[in-house]
C-alpha positions, 0 to 999 in steps of 0.5 A: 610759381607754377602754371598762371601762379605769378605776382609782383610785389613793391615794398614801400619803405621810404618814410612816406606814402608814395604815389605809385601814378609815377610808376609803371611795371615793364615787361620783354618777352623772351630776350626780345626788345631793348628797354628803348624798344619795348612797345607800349602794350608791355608796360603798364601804369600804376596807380594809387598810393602805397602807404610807408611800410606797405606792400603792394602786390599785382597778381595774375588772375588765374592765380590760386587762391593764396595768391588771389588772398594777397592780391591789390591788383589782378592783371588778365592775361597776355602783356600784363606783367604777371604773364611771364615763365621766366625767360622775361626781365621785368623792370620797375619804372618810375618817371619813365626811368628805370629803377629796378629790374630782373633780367637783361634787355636784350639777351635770351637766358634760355629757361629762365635768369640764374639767381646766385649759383641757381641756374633758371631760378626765375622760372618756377621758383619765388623771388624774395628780396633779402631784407638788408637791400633798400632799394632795387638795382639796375644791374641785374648781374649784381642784384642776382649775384647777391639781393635774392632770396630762391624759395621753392616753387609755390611758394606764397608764404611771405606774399603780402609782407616784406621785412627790412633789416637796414 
């Protein structure tokens, strides 16, 4: 989204609860470190347990207001993972290893990382992952390519619900 408009969403759809204590969020900034390198005031622990067929949604606190309304967990300024503009890949960690992500370590996309034929449709656009996906993915080309959903900048309507099909 626009200006501090920025969330993250986890979907649970596993059959149980998930103990979100073994995950964490990772974030580079602008093509700079490697996974490996990341430095630990880019990552931050989860906490709490996401109920099956839940969501859970950490939001930036200057969000608006629609944002804020769907928010479990507000994350202030400077290295959290909702302080980003597009050119960041953020990846999902559980147990120290690397589950999901969007974006490339290492690597610069310019304005922000393309999403099927959409060039920087991760600056100023939402991000929804399509619902016949189940899990998230390591390869950014292919999650890109063919797991994402591009809705219009500002865009909160499905903030705080996820629908799977499979």
């Amino acid at each position: 989204g626009s200006s501090y408009n920025k969330a993250i969403e986890l979907a649970n759809f596993t059959g149980r609860d998930v103990d979100l204590s073994r995950y964490a969020l990772w974030r580079i900034t602008n093509g700079g470190d490697t996974w490996a390198e990341l430095g630990a005031s880019s990552k931050v622990a989860l906490t709490g347990t996401l109920a099956h067929r839940d969501v859970w949604v950490g939001c930036n606190t200057s969000s608006a207001a629609a944002v804020l309304a769907q928010c479990d967990v507000p994350f202030g300024q400077g290295s959290a993972p909702t302080n980003y503009n597009g050119d960041d890949a953020i990846a999902l960690v559980k147990d120290g290893v690397i589950i999901d992500v969007v974006g490339v370590d290492a690597a610069d996309p310019g304005a922000g990382w393309m999403v099927g034929a959409l060039e920087a449709a991760t600056a100023n656009h939402t991000l929804i992952r399509k619902p016949n996906i189940a899990s998230g993915a390591i390869d950014w080309a292919v999650s890109a390519a063919t797991q994402w959903d591009v809705s219009s900048e500002d865009d909160f309507s499905a903030l705080g619900a996820h629908t799977v099909g499979c």
